[in-house]
N, CA, C and O atoms as a CHARMM CRD file, in Angstrom:
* protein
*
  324
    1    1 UNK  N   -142.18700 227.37900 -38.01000 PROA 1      0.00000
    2    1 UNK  CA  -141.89400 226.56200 -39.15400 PROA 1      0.00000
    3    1 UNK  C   -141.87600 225.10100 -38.70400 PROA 1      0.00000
    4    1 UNK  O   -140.96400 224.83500 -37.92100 PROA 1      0.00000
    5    2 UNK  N   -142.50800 224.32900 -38.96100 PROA 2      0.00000
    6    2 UNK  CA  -142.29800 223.00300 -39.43800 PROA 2      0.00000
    7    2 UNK  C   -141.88900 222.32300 -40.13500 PROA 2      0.00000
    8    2 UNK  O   -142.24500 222.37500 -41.31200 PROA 2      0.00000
    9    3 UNK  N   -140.62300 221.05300 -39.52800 PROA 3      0.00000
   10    3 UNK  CA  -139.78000 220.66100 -40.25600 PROA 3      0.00000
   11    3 UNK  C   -140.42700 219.65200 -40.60100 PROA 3      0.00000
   12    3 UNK  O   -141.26300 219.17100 -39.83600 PROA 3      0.00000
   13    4 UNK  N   -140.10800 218.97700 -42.15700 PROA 4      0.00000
   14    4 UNK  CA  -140.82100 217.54300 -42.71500 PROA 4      0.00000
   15    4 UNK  C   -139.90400 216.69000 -43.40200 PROA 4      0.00000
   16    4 UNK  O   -139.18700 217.05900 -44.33100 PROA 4      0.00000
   17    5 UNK  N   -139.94500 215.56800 -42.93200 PROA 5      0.00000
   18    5 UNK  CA  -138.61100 215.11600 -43.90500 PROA 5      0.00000
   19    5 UNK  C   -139.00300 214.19400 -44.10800 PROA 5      0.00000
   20    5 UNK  O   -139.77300 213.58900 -43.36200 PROA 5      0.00000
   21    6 UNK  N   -138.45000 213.67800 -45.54800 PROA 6      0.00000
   22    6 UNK  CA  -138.61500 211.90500 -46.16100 PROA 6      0.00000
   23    6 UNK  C   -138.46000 210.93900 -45.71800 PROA 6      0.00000
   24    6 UNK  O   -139.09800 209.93800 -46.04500 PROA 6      0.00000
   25    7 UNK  N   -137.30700 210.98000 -44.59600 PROA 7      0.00000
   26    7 UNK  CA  -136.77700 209.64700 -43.95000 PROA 7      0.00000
   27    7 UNK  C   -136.59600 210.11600 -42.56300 PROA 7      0.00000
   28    7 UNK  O   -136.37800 211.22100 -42.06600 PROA 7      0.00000
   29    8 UNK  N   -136.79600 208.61200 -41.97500 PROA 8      0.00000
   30    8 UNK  CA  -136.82500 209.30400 -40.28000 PROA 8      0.00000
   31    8 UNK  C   -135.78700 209.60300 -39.88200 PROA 8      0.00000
   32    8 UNK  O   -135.60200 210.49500 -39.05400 PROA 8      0.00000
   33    9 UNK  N   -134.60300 208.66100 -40.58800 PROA 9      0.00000
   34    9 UNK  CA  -133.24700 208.78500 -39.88300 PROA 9      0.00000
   35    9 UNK  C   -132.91700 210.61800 -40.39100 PROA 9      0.00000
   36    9 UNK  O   -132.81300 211.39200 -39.43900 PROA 9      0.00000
   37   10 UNK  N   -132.80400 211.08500 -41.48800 PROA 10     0.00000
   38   10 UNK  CA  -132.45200 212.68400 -41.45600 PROA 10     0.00000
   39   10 UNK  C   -133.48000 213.59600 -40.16800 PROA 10     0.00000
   40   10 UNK  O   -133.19800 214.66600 -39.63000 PROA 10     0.00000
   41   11 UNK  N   -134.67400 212.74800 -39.96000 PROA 11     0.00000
   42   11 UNK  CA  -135.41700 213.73900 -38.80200 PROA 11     0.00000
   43   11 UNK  C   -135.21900 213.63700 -37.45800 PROA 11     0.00000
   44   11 UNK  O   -135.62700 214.31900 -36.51800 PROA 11     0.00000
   45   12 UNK  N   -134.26700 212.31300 -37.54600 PROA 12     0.00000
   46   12 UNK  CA  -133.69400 211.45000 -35.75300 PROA 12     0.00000
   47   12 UNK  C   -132.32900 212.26800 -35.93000 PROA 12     0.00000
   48   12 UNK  O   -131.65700 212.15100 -34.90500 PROA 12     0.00000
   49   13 UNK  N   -131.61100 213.17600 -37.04200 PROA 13     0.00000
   50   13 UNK  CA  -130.62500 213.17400 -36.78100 PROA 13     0.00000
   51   13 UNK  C   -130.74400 214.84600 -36.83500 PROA 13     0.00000
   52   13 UNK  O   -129.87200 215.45000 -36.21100 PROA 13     0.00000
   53   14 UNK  N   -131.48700 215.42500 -37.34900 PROA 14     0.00000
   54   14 UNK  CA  -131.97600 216.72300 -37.47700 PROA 14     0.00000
   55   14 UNK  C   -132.65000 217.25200 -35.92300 PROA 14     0.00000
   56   14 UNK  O   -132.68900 218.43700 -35.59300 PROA 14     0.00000
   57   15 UNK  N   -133.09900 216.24500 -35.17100 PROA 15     0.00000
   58   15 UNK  CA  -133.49500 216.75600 -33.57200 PROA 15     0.00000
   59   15 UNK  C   -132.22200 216.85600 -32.66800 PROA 15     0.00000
   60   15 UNK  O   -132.17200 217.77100 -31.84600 PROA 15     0.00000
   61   16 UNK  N   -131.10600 215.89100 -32.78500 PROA 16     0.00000
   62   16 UNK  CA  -130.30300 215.55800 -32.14200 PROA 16     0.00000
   63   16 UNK  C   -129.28300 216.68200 -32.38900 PROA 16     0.00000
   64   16 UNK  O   -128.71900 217.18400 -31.41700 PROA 16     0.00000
   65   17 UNK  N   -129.02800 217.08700 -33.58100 PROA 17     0.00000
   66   17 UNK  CA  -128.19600 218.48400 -33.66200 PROA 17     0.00000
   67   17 UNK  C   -128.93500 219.78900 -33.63700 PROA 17     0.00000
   68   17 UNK  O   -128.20800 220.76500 -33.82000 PROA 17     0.00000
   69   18 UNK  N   -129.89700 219.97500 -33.49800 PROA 18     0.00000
   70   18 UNK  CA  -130.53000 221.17900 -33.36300 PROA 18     0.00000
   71   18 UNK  C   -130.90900 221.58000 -32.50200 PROA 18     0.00000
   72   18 UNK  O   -131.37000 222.71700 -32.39400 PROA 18     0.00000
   73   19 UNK  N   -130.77800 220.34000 -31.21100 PROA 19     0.00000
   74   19 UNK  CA  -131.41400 220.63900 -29.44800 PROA 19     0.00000
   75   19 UNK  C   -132.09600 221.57200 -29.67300 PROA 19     0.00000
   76   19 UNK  O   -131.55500 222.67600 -29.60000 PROA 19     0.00000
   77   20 UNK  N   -133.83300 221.47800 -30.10300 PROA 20     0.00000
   78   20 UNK  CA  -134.82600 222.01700 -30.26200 PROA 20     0.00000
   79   20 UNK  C   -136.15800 221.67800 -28.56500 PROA 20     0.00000
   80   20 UNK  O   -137.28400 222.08100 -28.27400 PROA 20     0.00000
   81   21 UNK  N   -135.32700 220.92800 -28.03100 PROA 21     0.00000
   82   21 UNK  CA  -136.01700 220.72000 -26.67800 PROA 21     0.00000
   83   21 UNK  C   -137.53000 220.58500 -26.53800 PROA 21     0.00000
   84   21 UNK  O   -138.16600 220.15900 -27.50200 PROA 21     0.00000
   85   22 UNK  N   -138.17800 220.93200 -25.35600 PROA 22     0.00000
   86   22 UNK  CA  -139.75800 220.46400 -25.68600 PROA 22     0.00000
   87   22 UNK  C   -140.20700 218.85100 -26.03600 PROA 22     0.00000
   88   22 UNK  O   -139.56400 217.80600 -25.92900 PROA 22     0.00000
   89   23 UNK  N   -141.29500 219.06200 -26.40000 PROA 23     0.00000
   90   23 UNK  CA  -141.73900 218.00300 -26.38900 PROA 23     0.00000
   91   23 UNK  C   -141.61400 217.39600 -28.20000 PROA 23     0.00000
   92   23 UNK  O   -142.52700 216.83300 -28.80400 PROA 23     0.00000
   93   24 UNK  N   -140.33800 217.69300 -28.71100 PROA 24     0.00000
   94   24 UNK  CA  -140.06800 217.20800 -30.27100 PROA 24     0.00000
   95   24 UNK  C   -139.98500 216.14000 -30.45300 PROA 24     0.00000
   96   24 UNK  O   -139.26700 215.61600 -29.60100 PROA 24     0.00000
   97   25 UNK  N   -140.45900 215.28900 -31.35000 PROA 25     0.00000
   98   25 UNK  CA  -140.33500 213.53200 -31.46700 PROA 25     0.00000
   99   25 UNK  C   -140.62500 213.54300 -33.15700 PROA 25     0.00000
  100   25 UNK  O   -141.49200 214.16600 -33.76900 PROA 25     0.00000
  101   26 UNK  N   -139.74400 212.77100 -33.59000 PROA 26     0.00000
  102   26 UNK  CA  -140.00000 211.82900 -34.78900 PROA 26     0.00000
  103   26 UNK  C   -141.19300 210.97300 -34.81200 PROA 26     0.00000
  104   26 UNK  O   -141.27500 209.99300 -34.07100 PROA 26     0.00000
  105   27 UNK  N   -142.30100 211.36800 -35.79300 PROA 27     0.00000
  106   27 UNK  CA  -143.37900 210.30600 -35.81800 PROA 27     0.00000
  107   27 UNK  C   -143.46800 210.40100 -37.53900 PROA 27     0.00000
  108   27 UNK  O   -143.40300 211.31900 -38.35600 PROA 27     0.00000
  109   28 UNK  N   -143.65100 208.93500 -37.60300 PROA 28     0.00000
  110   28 UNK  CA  -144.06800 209.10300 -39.28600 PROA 28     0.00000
  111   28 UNK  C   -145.90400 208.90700 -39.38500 PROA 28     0.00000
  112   28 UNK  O   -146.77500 208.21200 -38.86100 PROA 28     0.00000
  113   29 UNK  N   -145.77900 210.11400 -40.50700 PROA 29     0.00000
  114   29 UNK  CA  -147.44800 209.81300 -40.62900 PROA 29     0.00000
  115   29 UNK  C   -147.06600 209.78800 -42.59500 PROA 29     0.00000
  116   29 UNK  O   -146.13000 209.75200 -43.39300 PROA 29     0.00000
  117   30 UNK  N   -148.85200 209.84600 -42.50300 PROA 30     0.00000
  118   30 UNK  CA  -148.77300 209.54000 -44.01000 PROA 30     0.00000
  119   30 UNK  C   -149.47500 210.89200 -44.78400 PROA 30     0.00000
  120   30 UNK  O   -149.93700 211.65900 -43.94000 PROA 30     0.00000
  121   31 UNK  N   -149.62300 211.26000 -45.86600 PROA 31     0.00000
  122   31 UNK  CA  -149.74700 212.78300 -46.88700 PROA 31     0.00000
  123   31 UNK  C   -150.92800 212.76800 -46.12400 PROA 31     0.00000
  124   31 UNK  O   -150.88500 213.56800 -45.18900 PROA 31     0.00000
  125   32 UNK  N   -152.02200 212.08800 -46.22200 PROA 32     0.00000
  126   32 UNK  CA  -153.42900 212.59000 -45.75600 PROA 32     0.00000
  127   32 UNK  C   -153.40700 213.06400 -44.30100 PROA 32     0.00000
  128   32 UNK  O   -153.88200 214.17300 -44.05600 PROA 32     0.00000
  129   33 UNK  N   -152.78100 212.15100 -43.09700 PROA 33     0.00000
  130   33 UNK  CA  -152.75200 212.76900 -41.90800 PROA 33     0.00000
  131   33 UNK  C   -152.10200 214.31400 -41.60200 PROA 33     0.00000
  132   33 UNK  O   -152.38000 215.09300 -40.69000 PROA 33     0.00000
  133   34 UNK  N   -151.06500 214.46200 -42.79200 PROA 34     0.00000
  134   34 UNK  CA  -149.66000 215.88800 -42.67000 PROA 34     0.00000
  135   34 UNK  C   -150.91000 216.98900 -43.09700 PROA 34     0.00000
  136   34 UNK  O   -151.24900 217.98400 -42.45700 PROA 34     0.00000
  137   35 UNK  N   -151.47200 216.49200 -44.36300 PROA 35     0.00000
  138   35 UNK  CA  -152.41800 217.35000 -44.92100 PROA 35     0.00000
  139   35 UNK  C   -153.58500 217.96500 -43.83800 PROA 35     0.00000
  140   35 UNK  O   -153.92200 219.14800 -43.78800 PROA 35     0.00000
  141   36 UNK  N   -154.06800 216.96200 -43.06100 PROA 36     0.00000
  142   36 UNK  CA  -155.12400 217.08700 -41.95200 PROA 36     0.00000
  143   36 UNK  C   -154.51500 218.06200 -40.60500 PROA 36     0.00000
  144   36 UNK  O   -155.18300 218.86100 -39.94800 PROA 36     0.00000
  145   37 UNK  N   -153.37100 217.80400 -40.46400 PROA 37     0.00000
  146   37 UNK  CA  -152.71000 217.95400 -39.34100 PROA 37     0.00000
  147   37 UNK  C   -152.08000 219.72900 -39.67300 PROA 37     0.00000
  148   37 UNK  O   -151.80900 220.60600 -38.85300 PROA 37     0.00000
  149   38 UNK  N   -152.01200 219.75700 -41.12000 PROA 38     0.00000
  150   38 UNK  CA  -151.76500 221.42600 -41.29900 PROA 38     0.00000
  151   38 UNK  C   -153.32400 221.89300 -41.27700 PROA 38     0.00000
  152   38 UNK  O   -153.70100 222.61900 -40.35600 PROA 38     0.00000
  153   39 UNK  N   -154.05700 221.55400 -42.09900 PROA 39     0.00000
  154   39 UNK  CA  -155.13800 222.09200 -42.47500 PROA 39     0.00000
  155   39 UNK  C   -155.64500 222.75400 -41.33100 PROA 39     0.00000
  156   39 UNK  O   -156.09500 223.89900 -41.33600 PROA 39     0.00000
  157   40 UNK  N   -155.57200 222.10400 -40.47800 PROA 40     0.00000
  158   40 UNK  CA  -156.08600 222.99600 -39.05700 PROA 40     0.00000
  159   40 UNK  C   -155.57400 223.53700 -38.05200 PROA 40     0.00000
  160   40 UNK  O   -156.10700 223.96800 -37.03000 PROA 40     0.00000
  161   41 UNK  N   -153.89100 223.48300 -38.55800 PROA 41     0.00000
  162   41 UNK  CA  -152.92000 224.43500 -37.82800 PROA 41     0.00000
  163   41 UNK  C   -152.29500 225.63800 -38.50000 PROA 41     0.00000
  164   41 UNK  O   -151.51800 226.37600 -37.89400 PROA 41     0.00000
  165   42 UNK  N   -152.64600 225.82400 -39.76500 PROA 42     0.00000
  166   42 UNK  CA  -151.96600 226.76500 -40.61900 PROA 42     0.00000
  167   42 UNK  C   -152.13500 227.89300 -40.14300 PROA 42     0.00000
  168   42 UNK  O   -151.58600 228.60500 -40.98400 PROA 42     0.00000
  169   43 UNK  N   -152.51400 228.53500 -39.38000 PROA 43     0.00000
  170   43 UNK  CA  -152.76700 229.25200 -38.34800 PROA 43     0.00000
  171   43 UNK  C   -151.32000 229.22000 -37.45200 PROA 43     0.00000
  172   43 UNK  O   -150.85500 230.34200 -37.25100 PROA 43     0.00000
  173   44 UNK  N   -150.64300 228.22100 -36.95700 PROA 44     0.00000
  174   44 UNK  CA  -150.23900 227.99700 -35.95500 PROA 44     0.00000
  175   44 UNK  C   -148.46900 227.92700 -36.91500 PROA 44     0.00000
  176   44 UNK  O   -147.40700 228.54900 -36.90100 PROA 44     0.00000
  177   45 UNK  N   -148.87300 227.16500 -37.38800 PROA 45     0.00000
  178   45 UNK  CA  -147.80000 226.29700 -38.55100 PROA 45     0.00000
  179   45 UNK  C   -147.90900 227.51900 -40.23500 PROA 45     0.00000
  180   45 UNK  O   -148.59400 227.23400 -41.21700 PROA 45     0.00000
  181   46 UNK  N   -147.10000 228.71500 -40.11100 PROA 46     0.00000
  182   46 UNK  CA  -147.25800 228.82200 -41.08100 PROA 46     0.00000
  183   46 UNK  C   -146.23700 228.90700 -42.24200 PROA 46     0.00000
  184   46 UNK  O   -146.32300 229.77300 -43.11300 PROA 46     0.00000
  185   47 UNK  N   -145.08600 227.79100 -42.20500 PROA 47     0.00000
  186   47 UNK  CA  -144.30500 227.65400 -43.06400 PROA 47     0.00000
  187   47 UNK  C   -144.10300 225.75700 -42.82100 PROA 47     0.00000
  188   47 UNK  O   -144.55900 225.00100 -41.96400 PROA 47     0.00000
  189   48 UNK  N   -143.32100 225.55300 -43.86900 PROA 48     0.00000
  190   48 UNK  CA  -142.90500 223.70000 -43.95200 PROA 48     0.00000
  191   48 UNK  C   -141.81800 223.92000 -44.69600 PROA 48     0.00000
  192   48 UNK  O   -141.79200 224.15800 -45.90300 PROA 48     0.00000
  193   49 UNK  N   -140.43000 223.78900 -43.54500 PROA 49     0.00000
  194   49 UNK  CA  -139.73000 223.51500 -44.41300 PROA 49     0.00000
  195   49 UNK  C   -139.21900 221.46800 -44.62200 PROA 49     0.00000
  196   49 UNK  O   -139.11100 220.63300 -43.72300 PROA 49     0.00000
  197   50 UNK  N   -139.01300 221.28300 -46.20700 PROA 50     0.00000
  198   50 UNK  CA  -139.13100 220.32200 -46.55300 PROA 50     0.00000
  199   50 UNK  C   -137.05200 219.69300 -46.14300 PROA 50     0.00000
  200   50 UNK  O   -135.98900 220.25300 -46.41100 PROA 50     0.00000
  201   51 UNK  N   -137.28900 218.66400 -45.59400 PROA 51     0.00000
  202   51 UNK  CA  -136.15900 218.30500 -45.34600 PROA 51     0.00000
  203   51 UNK  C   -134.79800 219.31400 -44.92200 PROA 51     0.00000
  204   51 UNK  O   -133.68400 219.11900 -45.40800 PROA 51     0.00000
  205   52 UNK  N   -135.03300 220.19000 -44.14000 PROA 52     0.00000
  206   52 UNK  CA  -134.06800 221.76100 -43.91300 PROA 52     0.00000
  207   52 UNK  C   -133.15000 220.87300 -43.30900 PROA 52     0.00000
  208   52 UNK  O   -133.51100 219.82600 -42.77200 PROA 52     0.00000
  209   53 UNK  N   -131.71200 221.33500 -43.39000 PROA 53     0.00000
  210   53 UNK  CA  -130.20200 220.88200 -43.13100 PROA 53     0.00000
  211   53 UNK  C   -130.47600 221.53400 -41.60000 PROA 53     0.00000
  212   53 UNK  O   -131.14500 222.53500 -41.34400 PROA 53     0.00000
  213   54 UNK  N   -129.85600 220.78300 -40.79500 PROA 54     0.00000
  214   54 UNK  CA  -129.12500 221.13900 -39.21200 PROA 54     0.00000
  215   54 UNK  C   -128.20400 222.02200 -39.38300 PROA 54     0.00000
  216   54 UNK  O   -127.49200 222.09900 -40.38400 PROA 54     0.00000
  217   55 UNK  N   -128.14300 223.03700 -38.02000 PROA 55     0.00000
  218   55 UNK  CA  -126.67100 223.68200 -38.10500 PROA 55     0.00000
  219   55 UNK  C   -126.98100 225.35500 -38.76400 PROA 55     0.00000
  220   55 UNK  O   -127.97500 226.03600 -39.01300 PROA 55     0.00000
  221   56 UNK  N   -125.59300 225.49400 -38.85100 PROA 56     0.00000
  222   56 UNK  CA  -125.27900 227.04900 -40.15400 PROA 56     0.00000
  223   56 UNK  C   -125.52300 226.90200 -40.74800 PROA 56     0.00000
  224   56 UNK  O   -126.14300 227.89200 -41.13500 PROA 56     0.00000
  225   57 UNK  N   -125.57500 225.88300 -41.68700 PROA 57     0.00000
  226   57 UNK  CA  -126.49100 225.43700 -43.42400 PROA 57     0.00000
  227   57 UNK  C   -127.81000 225.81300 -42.97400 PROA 57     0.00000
  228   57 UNK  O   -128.37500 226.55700 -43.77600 PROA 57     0.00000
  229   58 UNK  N   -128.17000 225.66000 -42.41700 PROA 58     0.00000
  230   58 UNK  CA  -129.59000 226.02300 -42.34600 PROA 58     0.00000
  231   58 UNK  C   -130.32000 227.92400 -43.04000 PROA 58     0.00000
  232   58 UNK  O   -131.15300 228.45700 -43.77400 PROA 58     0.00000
  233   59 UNK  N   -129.05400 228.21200 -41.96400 PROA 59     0.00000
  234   59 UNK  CA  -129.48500 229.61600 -42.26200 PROA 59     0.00000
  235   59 UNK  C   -129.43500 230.30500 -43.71200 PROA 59     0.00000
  236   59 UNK  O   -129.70600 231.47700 -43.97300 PROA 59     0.00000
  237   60 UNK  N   -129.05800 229.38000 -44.51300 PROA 60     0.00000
  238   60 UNK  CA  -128.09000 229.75800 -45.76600 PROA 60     0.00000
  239   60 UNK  C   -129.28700 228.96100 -46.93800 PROA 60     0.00000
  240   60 UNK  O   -129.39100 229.28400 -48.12100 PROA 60     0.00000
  241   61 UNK  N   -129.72100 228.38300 -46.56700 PROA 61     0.00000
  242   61 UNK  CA  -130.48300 227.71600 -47.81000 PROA 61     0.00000
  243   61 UNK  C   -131.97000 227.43900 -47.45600 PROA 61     0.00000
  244   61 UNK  O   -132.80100 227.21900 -48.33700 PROA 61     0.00000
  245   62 UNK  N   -132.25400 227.45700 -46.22200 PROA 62     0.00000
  246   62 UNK  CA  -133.60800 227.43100 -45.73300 PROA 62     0.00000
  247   62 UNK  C   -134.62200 228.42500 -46.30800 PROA 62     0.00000
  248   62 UNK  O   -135.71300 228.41800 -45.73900 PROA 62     0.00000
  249   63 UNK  N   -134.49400 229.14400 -47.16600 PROA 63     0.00000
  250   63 UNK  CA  -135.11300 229.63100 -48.07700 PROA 63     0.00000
  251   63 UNK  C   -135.76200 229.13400 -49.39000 PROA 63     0.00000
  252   63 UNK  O   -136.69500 229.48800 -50.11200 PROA 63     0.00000
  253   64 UNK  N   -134.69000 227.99400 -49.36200 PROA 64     0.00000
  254   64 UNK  CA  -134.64600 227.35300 -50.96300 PROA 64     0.00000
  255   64 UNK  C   -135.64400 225.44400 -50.44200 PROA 64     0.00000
  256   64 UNK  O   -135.98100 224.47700 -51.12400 PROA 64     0.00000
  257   65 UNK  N   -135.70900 225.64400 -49.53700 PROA 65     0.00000
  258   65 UNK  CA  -136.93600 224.52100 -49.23800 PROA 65     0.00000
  259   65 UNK  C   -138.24400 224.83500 -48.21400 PROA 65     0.00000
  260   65 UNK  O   -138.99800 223.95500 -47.79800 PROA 65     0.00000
  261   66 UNK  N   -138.36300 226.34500 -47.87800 PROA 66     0.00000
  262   66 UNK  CA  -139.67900 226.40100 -47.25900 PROA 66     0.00000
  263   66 UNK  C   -140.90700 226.81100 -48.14000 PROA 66     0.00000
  264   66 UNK  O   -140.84700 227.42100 -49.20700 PROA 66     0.00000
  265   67 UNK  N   -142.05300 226.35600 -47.48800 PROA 67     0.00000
  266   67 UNK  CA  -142.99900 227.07100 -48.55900 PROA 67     0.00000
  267   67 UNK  C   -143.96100 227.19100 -47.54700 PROA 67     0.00000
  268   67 UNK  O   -144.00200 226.35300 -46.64700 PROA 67     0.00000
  269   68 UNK  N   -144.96900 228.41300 -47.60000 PROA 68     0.00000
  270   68 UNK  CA  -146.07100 228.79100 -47.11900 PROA 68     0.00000
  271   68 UNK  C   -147.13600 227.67600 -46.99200 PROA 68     0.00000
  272   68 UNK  O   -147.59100 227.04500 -47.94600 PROA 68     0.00000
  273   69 UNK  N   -147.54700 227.47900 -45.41700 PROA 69     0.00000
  274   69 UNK  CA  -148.50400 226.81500 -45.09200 PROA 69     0.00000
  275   69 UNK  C   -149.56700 225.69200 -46.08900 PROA 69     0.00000
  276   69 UNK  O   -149.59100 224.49900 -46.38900 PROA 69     0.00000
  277   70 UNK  N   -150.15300 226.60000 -46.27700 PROA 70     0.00000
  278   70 UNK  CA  -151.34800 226.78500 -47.39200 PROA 70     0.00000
  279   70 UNK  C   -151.07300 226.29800 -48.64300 PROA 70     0.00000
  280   70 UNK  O   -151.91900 225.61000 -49.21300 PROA 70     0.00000
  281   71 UNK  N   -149.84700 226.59000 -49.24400 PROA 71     0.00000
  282   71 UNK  CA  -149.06800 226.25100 -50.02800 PROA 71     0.00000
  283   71 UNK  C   -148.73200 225.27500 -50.31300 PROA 71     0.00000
  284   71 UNK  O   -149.09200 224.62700 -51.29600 PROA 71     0.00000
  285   72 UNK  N   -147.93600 224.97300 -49.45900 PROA 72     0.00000
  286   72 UNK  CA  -147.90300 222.79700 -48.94600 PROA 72     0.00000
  287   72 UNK  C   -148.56900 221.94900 -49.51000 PROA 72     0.00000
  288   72 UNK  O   -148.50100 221.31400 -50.56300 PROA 72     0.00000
  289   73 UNK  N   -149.58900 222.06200 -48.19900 PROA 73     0.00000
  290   73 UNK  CA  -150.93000 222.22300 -48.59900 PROA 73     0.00000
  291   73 UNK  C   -151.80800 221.81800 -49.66600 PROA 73     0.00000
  292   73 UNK  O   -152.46500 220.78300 -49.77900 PROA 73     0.00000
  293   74 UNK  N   -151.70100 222.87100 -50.47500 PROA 74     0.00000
  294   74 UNK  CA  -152.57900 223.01400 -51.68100 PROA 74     0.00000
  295   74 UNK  C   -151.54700 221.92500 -52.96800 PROA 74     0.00000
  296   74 UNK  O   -152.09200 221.36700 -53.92000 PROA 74     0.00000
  297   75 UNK  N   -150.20800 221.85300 -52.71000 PROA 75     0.00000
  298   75 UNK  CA  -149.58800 221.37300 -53.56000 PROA 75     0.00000
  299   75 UNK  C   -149.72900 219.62600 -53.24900 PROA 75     0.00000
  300   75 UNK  O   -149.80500 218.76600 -54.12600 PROA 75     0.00000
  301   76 UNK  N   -149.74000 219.35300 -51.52700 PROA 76     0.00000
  302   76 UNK  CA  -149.99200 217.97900 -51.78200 PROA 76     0.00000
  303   76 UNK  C   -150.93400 217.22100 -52.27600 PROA 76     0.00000
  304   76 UNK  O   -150.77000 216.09100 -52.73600 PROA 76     0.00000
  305   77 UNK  N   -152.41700 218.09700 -52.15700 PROA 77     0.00000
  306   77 UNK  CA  -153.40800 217.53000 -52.22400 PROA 77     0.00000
  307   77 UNK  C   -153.89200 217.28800 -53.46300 PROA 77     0.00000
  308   77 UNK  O   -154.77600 216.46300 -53.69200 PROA 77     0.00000
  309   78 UNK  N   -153.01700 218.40100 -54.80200 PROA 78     0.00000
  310   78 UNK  CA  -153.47000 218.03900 -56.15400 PROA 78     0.00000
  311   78 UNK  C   -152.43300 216.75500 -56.67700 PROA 78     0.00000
  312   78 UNK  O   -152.62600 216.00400 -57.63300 PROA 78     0.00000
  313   79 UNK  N   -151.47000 216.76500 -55.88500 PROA 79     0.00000
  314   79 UNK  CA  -150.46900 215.74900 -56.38000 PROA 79     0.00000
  315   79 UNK  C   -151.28300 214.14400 -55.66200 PROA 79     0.00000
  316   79 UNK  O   -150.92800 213.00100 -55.94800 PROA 79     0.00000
  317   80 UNK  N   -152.16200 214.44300 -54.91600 PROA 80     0.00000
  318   80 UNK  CA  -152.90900 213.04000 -54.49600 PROA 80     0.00000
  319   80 UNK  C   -153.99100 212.98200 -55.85200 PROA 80     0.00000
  320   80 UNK  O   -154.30800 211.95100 -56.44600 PROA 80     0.00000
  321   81 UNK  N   -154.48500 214.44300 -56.18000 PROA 81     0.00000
  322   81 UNK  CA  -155.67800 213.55200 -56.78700 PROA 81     0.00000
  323   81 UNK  C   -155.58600 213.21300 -58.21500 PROA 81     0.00000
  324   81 UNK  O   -156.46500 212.53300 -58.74600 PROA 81     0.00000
């Protein structure tokens, strides 16, 4: 799953409590690069959750903001055109 969030500070503060280790970094891109950047990992990447809470909340509502790859996806690209 891939996490995506609106603002960097919830994604600077979402790495820092989740000690997800590796090579994780905050980068902002823009809809066309996220779009590009699934399109050819959905394979790899096959959920997005949208802004998911740190912690035990997570486990509890992370249902109610993921959506299938493809899905994403397909929803950002009609909302561009």
């Amino acid at each position: 799953m891939l996490p995506v969030f609106s603002f960097r500070e919830e994604a600077e503060m979402y790495l820092q409590l989740e000690a997800l280790g590796g090579d994780w970094q905050v980068r902002k891109i823009s809809a066309g690069e996220l779009v590009s950047l699934l399109h050819e990992n959905c394979a790899i990447v096959r959920r997005v959750a949208l802004d998911p809470l740190p912690g035990t909340w997570a486990d509890k509502v992370v249902e109610l903001v993921v959506l299938d790859c493809e899905r994403f996806v397909s929803r950002v690209v009609r909302g561009r055109a």
